[in-house]
N, C-alpha and C positions, 0 to 999 in steps of 0.2 A: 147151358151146362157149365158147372164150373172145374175149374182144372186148377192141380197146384201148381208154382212157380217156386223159381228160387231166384231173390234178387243179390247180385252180387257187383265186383268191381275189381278192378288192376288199375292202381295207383288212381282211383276217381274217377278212370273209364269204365264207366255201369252199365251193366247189364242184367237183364230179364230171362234167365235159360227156363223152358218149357220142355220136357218130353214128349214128344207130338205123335209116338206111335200109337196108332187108331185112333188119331184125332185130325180134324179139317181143319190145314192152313189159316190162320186168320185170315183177312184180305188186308191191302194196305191199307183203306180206312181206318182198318180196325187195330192196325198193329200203329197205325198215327195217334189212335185216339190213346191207347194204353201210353205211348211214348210220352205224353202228354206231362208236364210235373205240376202241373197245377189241378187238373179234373182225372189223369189216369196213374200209372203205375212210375211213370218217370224211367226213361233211359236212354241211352247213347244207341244201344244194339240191342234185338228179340236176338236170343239163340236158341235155336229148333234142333231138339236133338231126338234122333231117330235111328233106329236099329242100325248094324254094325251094316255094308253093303260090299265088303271086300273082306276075305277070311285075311286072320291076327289084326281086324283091327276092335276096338271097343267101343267105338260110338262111330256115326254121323251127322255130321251138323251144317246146320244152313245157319246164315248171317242175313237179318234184316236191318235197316237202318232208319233212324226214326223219322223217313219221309215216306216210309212202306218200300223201298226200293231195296234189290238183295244185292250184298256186297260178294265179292268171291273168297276174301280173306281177314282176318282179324286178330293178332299178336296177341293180345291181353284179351280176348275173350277165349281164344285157345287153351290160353295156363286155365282164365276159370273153368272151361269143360274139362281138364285135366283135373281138378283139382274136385270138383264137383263126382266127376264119374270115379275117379282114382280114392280119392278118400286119404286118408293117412298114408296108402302102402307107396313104396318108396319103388315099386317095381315100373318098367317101363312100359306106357301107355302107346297107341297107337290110335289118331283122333282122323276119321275118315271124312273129308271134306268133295266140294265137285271138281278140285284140282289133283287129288291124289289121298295121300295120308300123311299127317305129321309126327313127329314121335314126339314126348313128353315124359319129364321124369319131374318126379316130387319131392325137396331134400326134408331132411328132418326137420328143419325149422319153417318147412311150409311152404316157403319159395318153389317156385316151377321155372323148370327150362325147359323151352321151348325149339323144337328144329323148326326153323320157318325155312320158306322157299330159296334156290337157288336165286340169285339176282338175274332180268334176264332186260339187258341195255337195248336192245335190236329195238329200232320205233315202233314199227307194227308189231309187236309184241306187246308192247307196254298198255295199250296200243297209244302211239302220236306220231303225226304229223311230222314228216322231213325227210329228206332224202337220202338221210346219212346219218351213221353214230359218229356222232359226235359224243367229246365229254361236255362240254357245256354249249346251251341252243338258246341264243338271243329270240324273245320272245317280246311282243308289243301290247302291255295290259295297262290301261289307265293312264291312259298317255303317255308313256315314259314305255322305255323296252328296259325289260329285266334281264337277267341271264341265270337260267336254270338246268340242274341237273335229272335230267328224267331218266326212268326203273320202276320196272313192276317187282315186287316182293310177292307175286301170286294176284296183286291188285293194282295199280297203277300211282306213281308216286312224282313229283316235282317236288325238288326241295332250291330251295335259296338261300345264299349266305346274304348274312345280316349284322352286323357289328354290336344289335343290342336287342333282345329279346322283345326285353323291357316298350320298346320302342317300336318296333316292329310294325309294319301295318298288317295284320293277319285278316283285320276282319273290314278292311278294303280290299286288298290283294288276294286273299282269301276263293272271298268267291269267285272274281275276274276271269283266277288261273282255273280253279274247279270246273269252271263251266266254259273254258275258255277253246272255240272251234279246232284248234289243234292236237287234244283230247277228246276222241269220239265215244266213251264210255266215260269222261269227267275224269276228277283225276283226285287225291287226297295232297294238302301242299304244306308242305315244312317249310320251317322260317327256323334256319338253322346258326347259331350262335358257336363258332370254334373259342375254347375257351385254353384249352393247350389238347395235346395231341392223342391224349386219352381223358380227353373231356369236352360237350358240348352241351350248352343248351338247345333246348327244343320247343316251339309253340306248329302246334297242328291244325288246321282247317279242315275238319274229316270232310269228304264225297257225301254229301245228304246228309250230315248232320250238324254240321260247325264246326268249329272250336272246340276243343275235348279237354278235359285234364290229363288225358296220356292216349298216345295210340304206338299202339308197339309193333304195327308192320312200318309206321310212318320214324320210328326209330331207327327200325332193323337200313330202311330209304335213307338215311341223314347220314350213318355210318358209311353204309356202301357209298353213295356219293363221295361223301368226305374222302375216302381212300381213294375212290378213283381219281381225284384231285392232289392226295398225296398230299392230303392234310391230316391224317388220323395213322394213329399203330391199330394193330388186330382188334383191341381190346378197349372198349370204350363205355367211360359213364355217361349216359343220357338223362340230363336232368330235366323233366319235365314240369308244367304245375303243378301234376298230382305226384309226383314223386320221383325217381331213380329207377333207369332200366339197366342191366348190365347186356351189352352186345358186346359180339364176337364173330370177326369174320374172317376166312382165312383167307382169300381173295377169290380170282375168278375159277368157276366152276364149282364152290364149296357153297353148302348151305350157310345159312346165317343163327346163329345161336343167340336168343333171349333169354333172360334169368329178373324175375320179377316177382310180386306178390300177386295173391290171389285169392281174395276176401268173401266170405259171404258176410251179406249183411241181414238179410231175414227172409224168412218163406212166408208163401200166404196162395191164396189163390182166387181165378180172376174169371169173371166170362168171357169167351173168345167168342 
């Protein structure tokens, strides 16, 4: 049976959104082989969107990640189901996930902002390993101990300061930290560049996928560190390789605010 798709992207973080009511999950094989950019459809995330499951909200959606494994959360795939399910109107959306719901609004010139999750530091939450919150937790990867900031944004996050992007080991370090025993659900890891105090660069390591051109809960993670280190104001640019996020946070207890693009790039459709 074939089904249509809509393939899209937030700053070259791509994604595949399917509508899946009365239709059967892929399996991960299957959502691997599509992931594929050479023989399948090519992408970072499946987004499985399914009838609303909480009254005022307009969608449901599950997040796969292109090792078949389901993530809990996703910043720029967000704005794309905003943007997809929302259309032009400029009114406020309400995107129902297995964490709760998020809110989304659409501006005129097409940009979406995003409510993403309160930050939430406690270790077994995040979830990791330690006996205490700490703001920074000396960790031992690749022979050398790093020192990183851990937060779940809805999904689990490590980030590292770095003095050059550019330079950065992401895709040694990368996987080490992702997969690293202290992280019992793995973890997505920034390699964070302070550049002045509303501005950072940013390279990501997503959880089951690699290296991304943007991921915007691992943004919304870089900011909130940063502040809790008392190196950023509210209001920060996130310069990725695929492009600029605008984050905002107002500190603890407040959600975190994204503002981003949110592209289709063609439809078509595929056998699950």
């Amino acid at each position: 049976m074939r089904v249509p798709f809509t393939k899209m992207h937030g700053l070259g973080n791509d994604f595949v959104l399917i509508r899946g009511d009365g239709l059967v999950l892929p399996s991960a094989d299957r959502i691997r082989a599509l992931a594929d950019r050479r023989r399948g459809i090519g992408f970072d995330q499946l987004l499985w969107l399914e009838a609303p499951r909480r009254a005022g909200d307009d969608v449901y959606y599950r997040i796969f990640n292109t090792d078949g494994s389901e993530a809990e959360q996703c910043g720029n795939g967000a704005r794309c189901i905003a943007r997809l399910v929302g259309g032009d109107s400029q009114r406020e959306l309400r995107l129902g996930h297995g964490g709760g719901s998020v809110r989304a609004r659409i501006a005129a010139d097409g940009r979406v902002t995003v409510e993403m999750a309160v930050p939430e530091f406690r270790p077994a939450l995040v979830p990791f390993r330690a006996e205490q919150q700490q703001a920074t937790y000396p960790i031992d990867a690749g022979g050398e101990t790093l020192h990183i900031g851990v937060v779940s944004m809805g999904n689990p996050h490590a980030v590292l300061r770095t003095d050059d992007i550019a330079t950065a080991r992401v895709t040694v370090l990368g996987p080490l930290l992702e997969r690293h025993e202290r992280f019992p659900n793995r973890a997505n890891i920034g390699f964070m560049q302070v550049v002045a105090a509303n501005r950072v660069r940013l390279r990501v390591f997503e959880r089951g996928v690699g290296e991304t051109q943007a991921c915007g809960t691992g943004a919304c993670a870089a900011v909130v560190v940063g502040r809790s280190w008392n190196l950023l104001e509210p209001e920060v640019s996130v310069e990725l390789p695929g492009g600029t996020l605008q984050i905002r946070w107002d500190g603890p207890g407040q959600p975190v605010w994204m503002t981003g693009e949110a592209v289709t790039a063609f439809e078509g459709s595929t056998e699950l």
